[in-house]
KEZA-920345 format. One line per 4 residues: their letters; for each residue x, y, z of N, C-alpha, C, O, CB. Coordinates in Angstrom, 3 decimals. Glycine has a CB too. Example, Ala and Ser with C-alpha at 12.3 -4.5 7.8 and 13.67 -1.06 7.14 Angstrom:
<pts>
AS	13.190:-5.690:7.800:12.300:-4.500:7.800:13.200:-3.300:7.800:14.236:-3.319:8.465:11.308:-4.473:9.046 | 12.850:-2.250:7.080:13.670:-1.060:7.140:12.900:0.030:7.870:13.409:1.138:8.039:14.084:-0.598:5.725
</pts>
This chain:
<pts>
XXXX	80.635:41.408:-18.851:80.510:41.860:-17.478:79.864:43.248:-17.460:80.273:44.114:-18.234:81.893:41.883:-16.777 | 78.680:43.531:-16.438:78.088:44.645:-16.226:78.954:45.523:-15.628:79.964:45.121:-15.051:77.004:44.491:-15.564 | 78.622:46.833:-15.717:80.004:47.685:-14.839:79.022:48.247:-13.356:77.799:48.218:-13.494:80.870:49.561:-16.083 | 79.373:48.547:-12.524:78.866:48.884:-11.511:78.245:49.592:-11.391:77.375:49.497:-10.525:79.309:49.023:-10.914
XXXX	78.381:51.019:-12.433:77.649:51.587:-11.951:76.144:51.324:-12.691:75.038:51.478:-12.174:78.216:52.790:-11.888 | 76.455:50.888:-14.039:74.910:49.947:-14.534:74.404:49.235:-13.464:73.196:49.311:-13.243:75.099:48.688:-15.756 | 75.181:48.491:-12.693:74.444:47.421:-11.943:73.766:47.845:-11.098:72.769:47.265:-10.668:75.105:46.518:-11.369 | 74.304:49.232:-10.605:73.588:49.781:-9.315:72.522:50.759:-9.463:71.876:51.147:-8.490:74.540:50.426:-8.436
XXXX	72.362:51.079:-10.389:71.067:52.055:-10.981:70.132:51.217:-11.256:68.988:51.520:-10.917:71.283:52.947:-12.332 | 70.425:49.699:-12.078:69.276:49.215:-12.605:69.030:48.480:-10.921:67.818:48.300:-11.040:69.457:48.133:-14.237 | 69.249:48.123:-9.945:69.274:47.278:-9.117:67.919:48.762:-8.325:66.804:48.664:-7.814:71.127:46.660:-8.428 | 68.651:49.713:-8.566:67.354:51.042:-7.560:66.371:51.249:-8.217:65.311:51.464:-7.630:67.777:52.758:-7.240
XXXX	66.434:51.245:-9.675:65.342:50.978:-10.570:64.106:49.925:-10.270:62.893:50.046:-10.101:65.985:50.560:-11.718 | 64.800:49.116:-10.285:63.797:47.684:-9.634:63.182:47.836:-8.238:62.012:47.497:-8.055:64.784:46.206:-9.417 | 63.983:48.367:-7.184:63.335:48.018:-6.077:62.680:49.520:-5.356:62.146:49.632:-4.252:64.437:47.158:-5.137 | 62.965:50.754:-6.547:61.421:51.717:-6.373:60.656:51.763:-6.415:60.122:50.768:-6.905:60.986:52.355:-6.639
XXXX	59.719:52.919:-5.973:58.447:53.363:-6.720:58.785:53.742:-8.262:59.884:54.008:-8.750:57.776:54.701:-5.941 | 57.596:53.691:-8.839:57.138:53.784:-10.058:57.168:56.004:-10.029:56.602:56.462:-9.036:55.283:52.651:-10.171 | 57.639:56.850:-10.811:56.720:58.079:-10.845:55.344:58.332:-10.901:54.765:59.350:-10.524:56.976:58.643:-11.684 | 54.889:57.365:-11.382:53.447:57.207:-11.409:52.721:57.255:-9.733:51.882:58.050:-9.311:53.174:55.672:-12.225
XXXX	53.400:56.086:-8.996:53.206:55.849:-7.617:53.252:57.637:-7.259:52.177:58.237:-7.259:54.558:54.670:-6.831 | 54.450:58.339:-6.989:54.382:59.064:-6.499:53.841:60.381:-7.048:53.562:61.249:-6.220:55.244:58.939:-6.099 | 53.694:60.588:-8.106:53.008:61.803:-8.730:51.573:61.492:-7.756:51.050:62.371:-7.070:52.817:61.749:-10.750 | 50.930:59.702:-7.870:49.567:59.750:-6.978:49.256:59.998:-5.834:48.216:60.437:-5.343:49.057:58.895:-6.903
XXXX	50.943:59.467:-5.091:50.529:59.619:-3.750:50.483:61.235:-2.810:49.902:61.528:-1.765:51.498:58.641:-3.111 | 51.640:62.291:-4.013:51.024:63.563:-3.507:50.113:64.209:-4.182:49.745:65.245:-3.629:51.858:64.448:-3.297 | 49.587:63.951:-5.246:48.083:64.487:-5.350:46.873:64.104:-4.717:45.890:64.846:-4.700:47.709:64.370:-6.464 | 46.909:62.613:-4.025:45.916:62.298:-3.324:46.664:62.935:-1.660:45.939:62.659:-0.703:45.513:60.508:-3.596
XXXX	47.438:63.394:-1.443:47.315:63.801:-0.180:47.496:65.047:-0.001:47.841:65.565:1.061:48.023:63.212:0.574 | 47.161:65.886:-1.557:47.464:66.831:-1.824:45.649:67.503:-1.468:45.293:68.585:-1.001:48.317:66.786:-3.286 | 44.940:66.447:-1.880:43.703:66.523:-2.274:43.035:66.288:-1.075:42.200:67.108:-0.692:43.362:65.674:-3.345 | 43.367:64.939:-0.199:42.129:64.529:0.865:43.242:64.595:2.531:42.841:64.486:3.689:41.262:62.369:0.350
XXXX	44.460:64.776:2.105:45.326:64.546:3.681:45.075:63.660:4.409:45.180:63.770:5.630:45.237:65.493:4.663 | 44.511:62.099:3.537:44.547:60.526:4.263:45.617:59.891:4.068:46.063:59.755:2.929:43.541:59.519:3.813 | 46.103:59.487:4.934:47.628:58.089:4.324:46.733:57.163:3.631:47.075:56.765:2.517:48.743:56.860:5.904 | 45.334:56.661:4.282:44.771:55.744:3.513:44.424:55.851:1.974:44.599:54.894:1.220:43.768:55.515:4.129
XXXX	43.951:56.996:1.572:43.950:57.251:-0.060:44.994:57.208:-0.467:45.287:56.870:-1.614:43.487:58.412:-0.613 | 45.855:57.588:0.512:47.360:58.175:-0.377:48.107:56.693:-0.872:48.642:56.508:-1.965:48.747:59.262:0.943 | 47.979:55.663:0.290:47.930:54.510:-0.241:47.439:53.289:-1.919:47.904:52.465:-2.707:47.418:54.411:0.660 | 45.908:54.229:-1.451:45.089:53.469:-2.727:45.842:54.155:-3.941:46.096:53.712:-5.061:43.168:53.807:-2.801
XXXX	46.087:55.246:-3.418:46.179:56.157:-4.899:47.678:55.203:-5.680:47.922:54.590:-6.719:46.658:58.442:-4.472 | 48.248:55.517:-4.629:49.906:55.140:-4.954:50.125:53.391:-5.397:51.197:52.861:-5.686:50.964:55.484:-3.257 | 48.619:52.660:-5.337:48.905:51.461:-6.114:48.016:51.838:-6.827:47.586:50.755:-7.223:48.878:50.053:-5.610 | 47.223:52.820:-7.438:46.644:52.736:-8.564:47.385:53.540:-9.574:46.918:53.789:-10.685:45.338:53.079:-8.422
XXXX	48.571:53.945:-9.153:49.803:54.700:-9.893:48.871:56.146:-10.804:48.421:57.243:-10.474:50.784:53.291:-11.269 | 48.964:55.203:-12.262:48.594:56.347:-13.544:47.574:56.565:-13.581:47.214:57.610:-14.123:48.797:56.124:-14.886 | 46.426:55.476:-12.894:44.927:55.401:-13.515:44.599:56.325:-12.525:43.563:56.940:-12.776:43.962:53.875:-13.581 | 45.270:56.681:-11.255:44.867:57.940:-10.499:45.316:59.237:-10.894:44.436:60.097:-10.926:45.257:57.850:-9.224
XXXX	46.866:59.701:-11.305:47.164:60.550:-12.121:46.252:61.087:-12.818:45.867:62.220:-12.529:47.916:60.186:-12.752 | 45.743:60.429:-13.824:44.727:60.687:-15.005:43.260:61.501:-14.499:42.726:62.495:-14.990:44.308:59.085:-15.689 | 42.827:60.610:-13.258:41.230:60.699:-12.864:41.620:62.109:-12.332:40.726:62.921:-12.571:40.408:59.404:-11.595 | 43.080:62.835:-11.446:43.468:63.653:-11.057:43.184:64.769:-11.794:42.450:65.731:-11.569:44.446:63.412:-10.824
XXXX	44.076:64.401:-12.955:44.244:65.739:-13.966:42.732:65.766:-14.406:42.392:66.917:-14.681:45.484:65.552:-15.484 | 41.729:64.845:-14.553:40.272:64.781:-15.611:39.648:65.772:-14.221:39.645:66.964:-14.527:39.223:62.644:-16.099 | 39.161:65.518:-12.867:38.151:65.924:-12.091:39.394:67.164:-11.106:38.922:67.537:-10.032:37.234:64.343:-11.158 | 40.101:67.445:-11.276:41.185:68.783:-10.616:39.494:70.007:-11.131:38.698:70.272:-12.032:43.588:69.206:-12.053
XXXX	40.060:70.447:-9.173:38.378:71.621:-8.607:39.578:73.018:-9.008:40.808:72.960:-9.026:37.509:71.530:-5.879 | 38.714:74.145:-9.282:39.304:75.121:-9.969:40.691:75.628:-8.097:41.765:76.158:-8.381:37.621:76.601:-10.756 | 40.580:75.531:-7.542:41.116:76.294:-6.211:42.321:75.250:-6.591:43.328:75.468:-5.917:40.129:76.237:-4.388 | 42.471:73.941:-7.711:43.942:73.032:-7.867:44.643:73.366:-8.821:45.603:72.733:-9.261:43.863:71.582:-8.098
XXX	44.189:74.460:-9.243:44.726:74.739:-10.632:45.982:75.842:-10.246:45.979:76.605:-9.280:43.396:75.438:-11.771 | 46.961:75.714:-11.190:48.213:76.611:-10.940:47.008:78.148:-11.340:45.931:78.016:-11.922:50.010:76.174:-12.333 | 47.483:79.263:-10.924:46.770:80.465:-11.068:47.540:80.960:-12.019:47.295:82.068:-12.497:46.574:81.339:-9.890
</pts>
């Protein structure tokens, strides 16, 4: 028998976002302030992350 509180973490596990999702969806609305990118971004999870961190304009950079 699973104990509850396993059951209930893996059960929120399953029916989240990914970190990936959301690391994309505020860098793309960090970047353009569209829900619509923020969308694309947030199902393209990591492969947007990545393109993020590769093409980041110097004014995104921590100072």
């Amino acid at each position: 028998m699973i104990p509850l509180a396993e059951a209930v973490t893996n059960s929120v596990a399953r029916s989240g976002i990914g970190l990936g999702a959301a690391i994309a969806v505020v860098c793309s609305w960090e970047r353009n302030r569209s829900i619509l990118w923020a969308i694309l971004a947030g199902l393209l999870s990591w492969f947007y992350v990545i393109y993020f961190a590769i093409t980041r304009r110097p004014d995104e950079r921590k100072p």
